[in-house]
N, C-alpha and C positions, 0 to 999 in steps of 0.2 A: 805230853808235848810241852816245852818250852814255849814260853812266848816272848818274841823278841823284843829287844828293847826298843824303848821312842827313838833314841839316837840309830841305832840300825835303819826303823822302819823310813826314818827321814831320808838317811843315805839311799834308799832303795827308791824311793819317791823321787831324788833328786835325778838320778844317774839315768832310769825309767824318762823320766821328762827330756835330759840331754839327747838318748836315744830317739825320743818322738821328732825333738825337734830337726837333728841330723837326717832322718829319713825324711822329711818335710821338705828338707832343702834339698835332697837327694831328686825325691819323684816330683817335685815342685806343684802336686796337683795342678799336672799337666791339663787334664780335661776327662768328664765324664760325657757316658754318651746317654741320653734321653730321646725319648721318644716323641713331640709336642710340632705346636708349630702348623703350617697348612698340610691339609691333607696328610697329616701323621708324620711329617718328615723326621727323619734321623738326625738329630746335629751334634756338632760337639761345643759343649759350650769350656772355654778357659776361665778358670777361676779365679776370680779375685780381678783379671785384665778383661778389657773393652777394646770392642772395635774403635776409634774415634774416627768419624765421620764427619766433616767439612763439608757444608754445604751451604747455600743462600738462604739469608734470611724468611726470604720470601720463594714461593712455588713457580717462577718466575723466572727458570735454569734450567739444566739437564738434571741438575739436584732431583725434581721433580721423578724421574724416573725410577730411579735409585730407591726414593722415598716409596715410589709404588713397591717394586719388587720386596723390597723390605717387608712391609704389610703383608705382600703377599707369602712369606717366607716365615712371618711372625716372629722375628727376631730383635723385635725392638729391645727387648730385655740386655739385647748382648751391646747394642751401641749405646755410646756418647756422642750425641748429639753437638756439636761446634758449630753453631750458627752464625754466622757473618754479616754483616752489614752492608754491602756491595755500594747502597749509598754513600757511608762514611768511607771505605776503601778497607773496612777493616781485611780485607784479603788480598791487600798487597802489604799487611802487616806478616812477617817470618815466623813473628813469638805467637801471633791468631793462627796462621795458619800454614798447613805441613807442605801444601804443594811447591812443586821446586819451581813453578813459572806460574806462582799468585792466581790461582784459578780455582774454581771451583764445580764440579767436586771429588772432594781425594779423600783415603781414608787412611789413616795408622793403623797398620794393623796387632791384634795381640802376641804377635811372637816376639819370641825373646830381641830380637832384630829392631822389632815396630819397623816394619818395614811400610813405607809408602809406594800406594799406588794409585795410578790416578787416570782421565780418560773413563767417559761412563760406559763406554760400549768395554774396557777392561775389567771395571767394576764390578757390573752386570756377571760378566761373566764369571768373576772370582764366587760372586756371593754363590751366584746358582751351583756353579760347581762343588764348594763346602757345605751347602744348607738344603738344596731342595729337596734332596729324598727322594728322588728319581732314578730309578735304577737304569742309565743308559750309559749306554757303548761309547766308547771316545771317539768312535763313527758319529755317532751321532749328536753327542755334547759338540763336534768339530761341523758339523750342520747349524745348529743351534747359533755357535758363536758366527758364523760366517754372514748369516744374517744380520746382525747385532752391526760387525764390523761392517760390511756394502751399506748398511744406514746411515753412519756416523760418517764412516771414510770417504765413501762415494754419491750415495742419493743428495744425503742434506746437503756437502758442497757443490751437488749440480744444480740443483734447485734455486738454491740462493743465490746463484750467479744468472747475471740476466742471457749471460750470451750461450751456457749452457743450460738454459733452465726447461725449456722445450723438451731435450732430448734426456735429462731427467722425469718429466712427465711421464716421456713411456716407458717410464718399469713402471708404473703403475698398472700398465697392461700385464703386464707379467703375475706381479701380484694377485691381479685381481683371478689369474686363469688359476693360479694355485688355489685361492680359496673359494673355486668354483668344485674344487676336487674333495678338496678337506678344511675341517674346519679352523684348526691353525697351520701357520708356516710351515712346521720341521714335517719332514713326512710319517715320521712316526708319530703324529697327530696330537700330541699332548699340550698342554696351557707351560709354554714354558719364558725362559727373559726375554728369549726373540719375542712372541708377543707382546711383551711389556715393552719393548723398543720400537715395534712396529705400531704400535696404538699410538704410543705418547709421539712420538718424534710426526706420524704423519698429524693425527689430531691439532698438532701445536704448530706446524708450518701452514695447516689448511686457514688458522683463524690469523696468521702474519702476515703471510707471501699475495698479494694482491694477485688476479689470476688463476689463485690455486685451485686445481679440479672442485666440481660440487660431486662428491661422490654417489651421491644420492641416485644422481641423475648421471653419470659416466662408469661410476663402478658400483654397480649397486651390492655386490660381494664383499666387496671391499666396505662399503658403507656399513653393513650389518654386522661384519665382524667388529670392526671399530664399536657399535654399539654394546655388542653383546661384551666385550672386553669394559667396556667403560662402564658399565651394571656390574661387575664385580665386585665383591665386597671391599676388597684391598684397596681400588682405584677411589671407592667413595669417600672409604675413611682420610686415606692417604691425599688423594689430588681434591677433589670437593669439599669435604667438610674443612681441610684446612687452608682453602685460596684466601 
């Protein structure tokens, strides 16, 4: 056998490397899929690109929520973090932040688009939908979000308005006969964003809204889920340890 010359063997090194780098650009290492995450979830994660997440300085937002589900999803590896100053106004800065009507919180997302999206009952839904590793039906992810949405859309602006706030009240009768049945919202019973929307958004109205039900004593079903959700590991790390 022949042994090629250094000049050969370079050319073949060089040509070898053009090739890696064209397929590189070709498959873009779009994403691998692992197994990690709560409760084993499946995710994809994109390489090299982050979520970036806009959100308020402080726990002191809907930001709040978002930050639960996060935790609970274990995906802090895949965001970036954009924290805001809402004092200084840094999020009615353009060049700080992505939302098209200065609000917070919105994310960029990693596709080649960076597409923004914003609205946390959307959010919510986006994440759970790509991340949670829940094998359900678009029946039932379409339950999940419908909840999420009557929160944000309907209960919270009945509640905070004084002339509807009454008649906001009683869905919480409603609430409360569901979780006299099962232990979370969606009827196929699992810990999913609806919980994390239903915890944070009533928890956070109970300690603002003057008036607001003692659930202890009105909904006592309703009371104990709120607990048993805010004992979760996600809620502590996430909303507790960093108020």
């Amino acid at each position: 056998l022949t042994r090629a010359s250094p000049s050969i063997l370079l050319a073949k090194y060089h040509f070898l490397s053009i090739v890696c780098l064209v397929l590189i650009n070709m498959i873009g290492f779009q994403s691998v899929s692992l197994v990690g995450g709560a409760n084993g979830t499946r995710r994809d994660l994109v390489c090299c690109n982050l979520i970036s997440y806009y959100r308020a300085s402080t726990n002191r937002s809907r930001s709040a929520q978002v930050d639960w589900l996060i935790a609970e999803l274990n995906i802090e590896d895949e965001i970036n973090y954009v924290k805001l100053d809402m004092g200084q106004e840094e999020h009615k800065d353009p060049a700080k932040n992505a939302h098209p009507f200065s609000k917070v919180p919105c994310m960029k997302l990693d596709d080649k688009n960076e597409t923004v999206i914003f609205e946390s009952a959307n959010i919510l839904g986006y994440l759970a939908k790509r991340f949670d590793g829940l094998d359900l039906s678009e029946e039932q992810r379409r339950e999940m979000e419908s909840w999420i949405i009557w929160l944000n859309a309907s209960f919270g602006p009945a509640v905070v308005n004084e002339k509807t706030r009454e008649r906001g009240y009683e869905s919480l009768d409603v609430i409360e006969n569901v979780l006299k049945t099962r232990d979370y919202m969606c009827t196929f019973n699992k810990f999913t964003a609806a919980d994390v929307a239903v915890t944070y958004l009533l928890s956070t109205l109970g300690r603002l809204l003057p008036g607001f039900p003692n659930f202890e004593e009105s909904h006592p079903a309703l009371a104990a889920y709120i607990a048993k959700n805010q004992a979760r590991e996600a809620y502590q790390k996430s909303l507790v340890a960093q108020a």
